[in-house]
C-alpha positions in Angstrom: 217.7 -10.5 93.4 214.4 -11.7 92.5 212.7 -9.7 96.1 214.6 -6.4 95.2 213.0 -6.7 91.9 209.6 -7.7 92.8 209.5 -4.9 95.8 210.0 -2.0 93.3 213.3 -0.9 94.9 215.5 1.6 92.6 215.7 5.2 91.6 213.6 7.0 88.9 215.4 7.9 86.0 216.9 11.2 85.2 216.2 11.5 82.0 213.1 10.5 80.2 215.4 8.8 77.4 217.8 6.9 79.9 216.1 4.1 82.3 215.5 3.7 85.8 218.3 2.9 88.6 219.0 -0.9 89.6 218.2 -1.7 93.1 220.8 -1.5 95.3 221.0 -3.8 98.0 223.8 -3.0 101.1 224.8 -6.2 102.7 225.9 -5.9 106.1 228.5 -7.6 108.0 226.2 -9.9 109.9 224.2 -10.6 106.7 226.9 -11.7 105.3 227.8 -14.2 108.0 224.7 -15.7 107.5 225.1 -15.8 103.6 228.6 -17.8 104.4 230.2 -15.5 102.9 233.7 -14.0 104.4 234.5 -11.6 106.3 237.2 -10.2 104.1 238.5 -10.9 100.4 241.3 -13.1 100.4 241.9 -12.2 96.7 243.8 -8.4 97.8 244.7 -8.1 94.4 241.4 -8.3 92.6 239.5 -7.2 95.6 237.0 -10.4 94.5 235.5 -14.0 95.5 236.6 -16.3 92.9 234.1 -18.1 90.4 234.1 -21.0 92.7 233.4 -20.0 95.9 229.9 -21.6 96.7 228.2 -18.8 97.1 229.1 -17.1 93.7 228.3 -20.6 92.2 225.0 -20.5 93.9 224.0 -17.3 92.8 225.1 -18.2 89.1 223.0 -21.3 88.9 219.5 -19.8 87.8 220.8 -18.1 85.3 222.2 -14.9 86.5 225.2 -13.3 84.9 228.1 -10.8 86.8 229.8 -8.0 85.5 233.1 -8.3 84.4 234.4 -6.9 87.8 233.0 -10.0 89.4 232.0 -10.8 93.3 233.4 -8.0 94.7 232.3 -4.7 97.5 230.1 -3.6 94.6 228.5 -6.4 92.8 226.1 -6.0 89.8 224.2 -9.5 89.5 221.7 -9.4 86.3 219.5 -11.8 83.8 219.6 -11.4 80.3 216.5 -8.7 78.8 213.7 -10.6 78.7 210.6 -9.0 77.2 212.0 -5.4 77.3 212.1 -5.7 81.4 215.6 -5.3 82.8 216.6 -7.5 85.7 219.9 -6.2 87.3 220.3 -6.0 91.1 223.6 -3.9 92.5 225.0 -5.2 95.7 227.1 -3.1 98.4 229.4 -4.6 101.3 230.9 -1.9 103.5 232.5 -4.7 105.3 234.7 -5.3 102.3 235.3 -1.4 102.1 232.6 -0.6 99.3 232.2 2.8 101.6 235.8 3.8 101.0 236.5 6.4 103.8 238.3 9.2 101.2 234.6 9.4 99.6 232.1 8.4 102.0 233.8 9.3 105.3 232.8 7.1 108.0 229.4 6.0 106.5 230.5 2.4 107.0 230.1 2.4 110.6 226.7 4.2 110.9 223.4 1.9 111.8 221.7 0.3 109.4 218.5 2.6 109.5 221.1 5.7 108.9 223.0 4.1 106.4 220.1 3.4 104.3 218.8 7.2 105.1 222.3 8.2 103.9 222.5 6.4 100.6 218.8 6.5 100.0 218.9 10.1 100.2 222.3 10.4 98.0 220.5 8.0 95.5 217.4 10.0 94.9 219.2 13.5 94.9 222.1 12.5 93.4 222.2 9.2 91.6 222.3 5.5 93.0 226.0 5.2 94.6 228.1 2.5 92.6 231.5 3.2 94.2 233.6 6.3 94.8 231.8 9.4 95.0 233.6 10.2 92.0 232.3 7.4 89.9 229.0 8.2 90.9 230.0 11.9 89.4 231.2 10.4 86.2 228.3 8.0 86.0 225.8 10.9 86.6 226.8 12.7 83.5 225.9 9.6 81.3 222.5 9.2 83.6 221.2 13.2 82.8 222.9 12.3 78.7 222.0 9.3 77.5 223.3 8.3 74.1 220.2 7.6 72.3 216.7 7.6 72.2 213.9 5.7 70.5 212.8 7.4 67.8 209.5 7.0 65.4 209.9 6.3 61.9 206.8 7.9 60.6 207.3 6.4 57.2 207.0 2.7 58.6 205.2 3.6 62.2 208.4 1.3 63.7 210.6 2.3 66.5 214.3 2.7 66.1 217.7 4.2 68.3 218.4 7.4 67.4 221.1 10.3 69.3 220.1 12.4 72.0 221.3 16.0 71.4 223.7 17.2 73.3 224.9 13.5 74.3 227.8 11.4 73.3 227.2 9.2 70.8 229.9 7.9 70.0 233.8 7.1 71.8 236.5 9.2 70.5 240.3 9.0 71.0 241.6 11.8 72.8 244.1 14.6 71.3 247.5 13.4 71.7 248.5 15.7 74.4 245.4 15.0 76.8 246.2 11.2 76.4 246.4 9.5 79.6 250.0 8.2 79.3 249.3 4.1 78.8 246.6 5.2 75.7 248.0 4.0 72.8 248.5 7.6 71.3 250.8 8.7 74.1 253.3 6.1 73.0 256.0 7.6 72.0 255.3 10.7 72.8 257.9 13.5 73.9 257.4 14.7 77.5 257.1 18.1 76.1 254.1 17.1 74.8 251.6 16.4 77.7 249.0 18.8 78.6 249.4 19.0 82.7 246.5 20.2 84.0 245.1 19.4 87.4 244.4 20.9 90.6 246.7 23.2 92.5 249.6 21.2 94.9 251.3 23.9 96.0 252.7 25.6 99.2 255.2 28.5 99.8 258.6 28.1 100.8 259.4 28.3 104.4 262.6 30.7 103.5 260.4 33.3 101.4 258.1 34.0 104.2 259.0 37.4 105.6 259.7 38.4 108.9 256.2 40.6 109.4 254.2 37.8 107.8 256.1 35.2 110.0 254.8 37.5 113.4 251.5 37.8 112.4 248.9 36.2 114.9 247.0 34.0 112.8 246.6 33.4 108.8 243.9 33.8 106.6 242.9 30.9 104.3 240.1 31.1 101.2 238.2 28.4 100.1 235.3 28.9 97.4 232.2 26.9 98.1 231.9 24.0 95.3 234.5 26.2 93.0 234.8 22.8 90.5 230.9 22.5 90.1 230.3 26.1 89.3 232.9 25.8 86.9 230.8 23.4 85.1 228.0 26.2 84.3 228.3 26.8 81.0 231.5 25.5 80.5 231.6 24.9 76.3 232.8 20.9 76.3 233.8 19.2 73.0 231.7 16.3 72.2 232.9 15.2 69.2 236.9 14.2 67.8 239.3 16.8 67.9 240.7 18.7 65.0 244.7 19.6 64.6 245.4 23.6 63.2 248.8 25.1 63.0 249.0 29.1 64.5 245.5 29.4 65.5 244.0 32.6 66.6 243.1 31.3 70.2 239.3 30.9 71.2 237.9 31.2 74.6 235.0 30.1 73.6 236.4 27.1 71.9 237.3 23.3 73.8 240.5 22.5 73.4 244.1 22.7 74.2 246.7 25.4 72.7 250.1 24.5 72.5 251.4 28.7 73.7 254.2 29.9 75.9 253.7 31.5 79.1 256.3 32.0 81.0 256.3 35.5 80.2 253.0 36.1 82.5 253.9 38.3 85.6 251.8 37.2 88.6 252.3 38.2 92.4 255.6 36.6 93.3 254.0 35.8 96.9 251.2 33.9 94.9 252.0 30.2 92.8 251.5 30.5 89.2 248.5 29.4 88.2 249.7 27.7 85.0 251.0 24.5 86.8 250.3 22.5 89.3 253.2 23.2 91.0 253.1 26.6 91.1 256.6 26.9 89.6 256.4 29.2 86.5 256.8 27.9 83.2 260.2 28.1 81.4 258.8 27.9 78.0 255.8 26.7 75.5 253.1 24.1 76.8 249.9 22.6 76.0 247.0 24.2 77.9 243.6 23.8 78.2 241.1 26.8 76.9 240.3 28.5 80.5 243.6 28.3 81.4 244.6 30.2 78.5 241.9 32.8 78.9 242.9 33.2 82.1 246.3 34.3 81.1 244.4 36.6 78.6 242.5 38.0 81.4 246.2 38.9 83.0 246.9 41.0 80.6 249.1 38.3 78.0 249.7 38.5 74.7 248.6 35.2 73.6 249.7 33.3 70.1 249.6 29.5 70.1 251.6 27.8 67.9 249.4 25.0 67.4 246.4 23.4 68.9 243.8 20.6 69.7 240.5 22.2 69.4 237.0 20.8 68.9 234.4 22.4 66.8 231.9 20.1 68.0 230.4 21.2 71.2 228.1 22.4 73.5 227.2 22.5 77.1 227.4 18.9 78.5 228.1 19.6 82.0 225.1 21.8 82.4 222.4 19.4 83.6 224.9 17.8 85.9 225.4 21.3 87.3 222.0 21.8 88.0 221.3 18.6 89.7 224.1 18.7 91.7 223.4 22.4 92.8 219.9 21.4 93.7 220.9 18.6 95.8 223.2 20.7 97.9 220.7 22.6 98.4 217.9 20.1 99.4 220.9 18.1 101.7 221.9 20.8 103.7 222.3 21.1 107.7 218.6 19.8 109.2 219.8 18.4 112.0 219.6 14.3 112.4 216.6 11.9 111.3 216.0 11.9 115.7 215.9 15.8 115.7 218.2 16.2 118.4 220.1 18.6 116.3 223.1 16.7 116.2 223.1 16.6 112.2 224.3 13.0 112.1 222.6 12.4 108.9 221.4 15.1 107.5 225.4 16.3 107.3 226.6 13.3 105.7 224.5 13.0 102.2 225.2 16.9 101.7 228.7 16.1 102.5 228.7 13.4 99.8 226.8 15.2 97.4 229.5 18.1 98.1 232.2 15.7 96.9 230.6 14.3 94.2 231.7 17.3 91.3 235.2 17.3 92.9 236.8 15.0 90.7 234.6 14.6 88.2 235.7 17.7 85.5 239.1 16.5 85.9 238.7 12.7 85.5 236.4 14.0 82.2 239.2 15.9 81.1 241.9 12.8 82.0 239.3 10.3 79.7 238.6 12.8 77.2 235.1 11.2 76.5 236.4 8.0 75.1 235.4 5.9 78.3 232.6 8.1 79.2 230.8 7.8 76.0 231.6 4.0 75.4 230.0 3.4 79.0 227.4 5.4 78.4 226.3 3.1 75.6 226.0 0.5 77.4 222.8 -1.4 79.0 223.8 -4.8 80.9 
């Protein structure tokens, strides 16, 4: 801990009002031989070393603190602030799967030299990697809004914590119907009442594929290039609690989710319906989110909620995150390898990474509603 500190090793910070990134350090599976340490977690359940395994007692002795996720693949070993200088070191062991295949592909088995390319590269384009790609999304949006700031008092010349614009300041419970279903504000709560929206899982029935389709020589599938991140341009988020109206004349510039029937849109029968995740057309009313709603505008429906969620409060929070993220796809893109022998070994892999970082993050937003994103965001051990 005390070298990584000492050497200077970490990532400037995004913005001027948050603080810079802890080193990371990636132990590898001979290093941690030597360290004594095993060569897989015998705890499956917490995925940790236990407070008394001699190494964790070791490295608790001079006075260093862990997290509250403990000794695990991603450790974050830290001091208590003293004199304003933060002392907080971030540990990685691929050997204990901190490199989960289903975000970083098989990053895990590359050479040290190309690992530390990989990540370095990830960290100073994207943000310092502390887990899934998807938490580094989520963790990215807190890095480019910090909650506060310090701000002068001209009256007394002293310093004090005041709100970033644009940030979240404060947690907030989600509406009822976004509610992840073990908050305590789904309890209760009628099935009719959960706003379902996630990404399409849908594919056509076997039976209602025609005979000229079914003879066709090949198939033609679309995909649009980072479709979730450019969704995020723009997009009007709610930053502050929601507000409850009865028969609202529906927004689409407003955050929310409208509580509006339908199932009497008409799309292409061939096609799934775009207003769940299914693709099975709705039967009757549901809570939506506001694009989906304004998409069934755009189709030509008559649209009347019946109630909704909505949030006055907003503005656009995803925007700098967009940015970044655009940037570093561009900046990571096909170079061929770190040897130039073309064969794109590393070059590939951040932009890959970087590509999958937005994927889940809008939805995971929209799952939390802010309440976890904002109180984490607060915090500074």
């Amino acid at each position: 801990m005390t070298w990584a500190l000492d050497a200077g090793l970490g990532a400037e910070r995004p913005h001027r009002a948050g603080r810079d990134a802890d080193p990371l350090v990636v132990v590898t599976a001979a290093a941690a031989a030597r360290l004594r340490l095993p060569a897989e977690l015998d705890d499956r359940k917490h995925l940790r070393l236990t407070e008394s395994h001699p190494v964790v007692k070791q490295l608790l002795k001079p006075g260093r603190k862990l997290t509250k996720r403990g000794f695990g693949s991603w450790t974050k070993v830290y001091k208590p602030v003293d004199g304003g200088r933060r002392q907080c070191v971030q540990l990685a062991f691929p050997h204990w799967d901190a490199l989960d295949t289903r975000s970083w592909a098989d990053a895990a088995t590359l050479p040290a030299p190309q690992l530390a390319q990989l990540l370095g590269a990830y960290a100073t384009r994207v943000v310092t990697p502390r887990g899934s790609t998807a938490a580094a999304g989520l963790a990215l949006m807190t890095e480019l809004r910090p909650p506060t700031q310090a701000v002068k008092d001209e009256t007394t010349g002293t310093w004090r914590s005041g709100p970033v614009a644009g940030s979240l300041l404060e947690a907030v419970d989600p509406a009822p119907p976004e509610a992840a279903s073990e908050h305590p504000i789904a309890q209760n709560r009628d099935e009719r009442d959960v706003m379902v929206e996630e990404a399409h899982v849908w594919s056509r029935e076997l039976h209602a594929v025609t005979d000229d389709e079914g003879e066709a020589p090949w198939a033609i599938g679309l995909d649009v290039n980072a479709a979730f991140l450019a969704a995020a341009s723009r997009l009007p988020v709610g930053i502050g609690a929601p507000e409850h109206v009865t028969a609202p004349r529906f927004d689409p510039k407003m955050p929310g989710c409208w509580y509006v029937d339908l199932s009497g849109v008409r799309v292409d029968p061939r096609l799934p319906s775009p207003f769940t995740p299914n693709g099975i057309a709705p039967t009757g009313p549901g809570w939506y989110a506001t694009p989906t709603v304004a998409y069934a505008a755009e189709l030509g429906a008559t649209v009347e909620p019946l109630q909704a969620w909505i949030r006055p409060e907003n503005g656009p929070y995803l925007d700098p995150w967009y940015t970044r993220l655009r940037e570093s796809g561009r900046v990571l893109g096909y170079r061929g390898n770190a040897s130039g022998s073309g064969g794109g070994v590393f070059a590939r892999s951040p932009h890959a990474r970087a590509s999958d970082t937005p994927r889940p993050g809008p939805q995971r937003l929209s799952r939390y509603r802010f309440r976890r994103v904002a109180r984490d965001g607060g915090r500074r051990g």
